[in-house]
Structures are given as structure tokens and as C-alpha cells.
N, C-alpha and C positions, 0 to 999 in steps of 0.2 A: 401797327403804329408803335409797338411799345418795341418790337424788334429793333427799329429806325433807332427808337430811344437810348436803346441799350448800347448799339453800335456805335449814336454820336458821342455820346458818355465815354466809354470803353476809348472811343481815340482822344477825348480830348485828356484823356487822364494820361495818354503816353504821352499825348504832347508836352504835356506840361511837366509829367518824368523827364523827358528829353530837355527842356528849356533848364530844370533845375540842374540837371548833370552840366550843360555846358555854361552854365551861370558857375556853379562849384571849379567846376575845372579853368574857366580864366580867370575865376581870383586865386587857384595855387599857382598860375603859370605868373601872375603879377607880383610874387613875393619873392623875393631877392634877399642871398645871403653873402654877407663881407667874407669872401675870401681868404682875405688875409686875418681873420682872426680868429682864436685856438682855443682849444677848450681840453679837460683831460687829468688824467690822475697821477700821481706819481707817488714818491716813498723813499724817505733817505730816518738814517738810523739818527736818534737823538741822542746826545752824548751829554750824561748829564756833570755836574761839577763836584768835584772834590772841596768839600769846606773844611779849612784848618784853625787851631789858633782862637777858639773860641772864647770870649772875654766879654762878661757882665760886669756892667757900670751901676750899684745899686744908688738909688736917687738918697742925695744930700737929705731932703727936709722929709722924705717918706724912708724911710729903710726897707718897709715893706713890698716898696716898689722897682724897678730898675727902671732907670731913666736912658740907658743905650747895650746896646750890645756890638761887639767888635769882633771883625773874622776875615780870614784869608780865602781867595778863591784860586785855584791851580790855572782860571783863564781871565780875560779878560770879559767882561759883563756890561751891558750899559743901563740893563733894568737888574734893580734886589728887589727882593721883598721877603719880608720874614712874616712870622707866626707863631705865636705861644701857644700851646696846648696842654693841657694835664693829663695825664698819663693813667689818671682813676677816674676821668669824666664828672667830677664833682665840679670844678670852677670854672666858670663860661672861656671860650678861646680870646685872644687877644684880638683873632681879627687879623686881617692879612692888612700889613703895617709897609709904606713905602719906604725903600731908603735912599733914595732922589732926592725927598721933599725933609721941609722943614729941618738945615741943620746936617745933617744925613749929607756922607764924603762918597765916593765911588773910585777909587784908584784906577787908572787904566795902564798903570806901570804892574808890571811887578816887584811887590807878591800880591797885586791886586787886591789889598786892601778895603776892607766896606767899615764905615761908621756909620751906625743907623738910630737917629734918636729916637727915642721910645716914650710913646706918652703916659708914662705911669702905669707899666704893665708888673700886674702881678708877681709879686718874685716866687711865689709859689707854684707855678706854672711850669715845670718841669722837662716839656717837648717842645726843642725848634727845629720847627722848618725853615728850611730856603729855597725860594725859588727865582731863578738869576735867567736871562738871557741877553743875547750879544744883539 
């Protein structure tokens, strides 16, 4: 009796291997993929910008402060943005500062001019960066 057992057992468990295999295999045969659409990596060299012509505007009612900074770029740009930093890490960073917004020119002629108003940034502040792209 328990032979019977063993054998009905033993096949219903193939069966049931066998049902989950073709259950698994008509849902990858039902999954479809767009053709025409691309995927993949690429790599091209970043050319960064020459900044000239550097000019601080120290603020009227704060001296302490500069209220703009003014610079040339060797291309055209459609995003600035600048940043003050200190150079002995004693005085907190300006913060990376748009020069889009508020007041703030962007030249697309040449000498690509930037006016970038500055909200009361430390004039003690020593290090700018720029960071520009087209």
C-alpha cells in the first residue's frame, strides 16, 4: 500500500514540476520588447571654460560684503553659477549662487560676459569657483 503511495506522490510532484515550467515559460514567451528603443553608454571629453576679467562690486551699505562679481567666459554658457569659499576653512562657503536669477546678466555674445548679483557674500572669502554650461 505505501509503495502505491509513494509512486502516486513521486508523479504528482512531476506533474506539477512540469505545469510550473510551462506556466513560467508562456509568461516569458508573452513579454515583448520595443524594438526600436536603445539603451547604452557613451563618452565624450568635457571642455572646461576659461574665466577672465575678474571684478568685485563691494556692497554700498555693507563694505564688508560684495554685492556682484563680474567675469568673462572664452564661450558661450547659458547656465553660471558661482561660489565663494575660504581658502583656511574658517568662514562657512557662500553656497553655490545662480547667475540667471535675481538681477544676474548672461552675455551670449562675445566676450560672454556674466553679471552675477551676490546676496551679501562675505568679502573675506577668498576662493571662486565657476561652474558654466551651454
Amino acid at each position: 500500500m505505501f509503495s502505491n503511495l509513494k509512486r502516486s506522490a513521486g508523479l504528482g510532484l512531476v506533474v506539477i514540476a512540469a505545469a510550473a515550467g510551462l506556466g513560467a515559460y508562456a509568461f516569458t514567451t508573452s513579454n515583448t520588447v520595443d524594438t526600436a528603443s536603445a539603451g547604452g553608454v557613451g563618452q565624450a571629453t568635457i571642455a572646461g571654460y576659461d574665466v577672465s576679467n575678474v571684478s568685485y562690486t563691494q556692497d554700498a551699505t555693507d563694505p564688508s560684503t560684495w554685492s556682484a562679481v563680474d567675469f568673462d567666459l572664452d564661450s558661450n554658457a547659458t547656465q553660471v553659477q558661482v561660489k565663494f569659499d575660504d581658502s583656511n576653512n574658517v568662514l562657512p562657503s557662500s553656497g553655490w549662487i545662480d547667475c540667471s536669477a535675481n538681477g544676474s546678466t548672461i552675455s551670449h555674445t562675445t566676450p560672454f560676459a556674466v553679471h552675477c548679483v551676490l546676496p551679501g557674500v562675505d568679502a573675506h572669502l577668498d576662493t571662486l569657483t565657476v561652474s558654466a554650461a551651454r
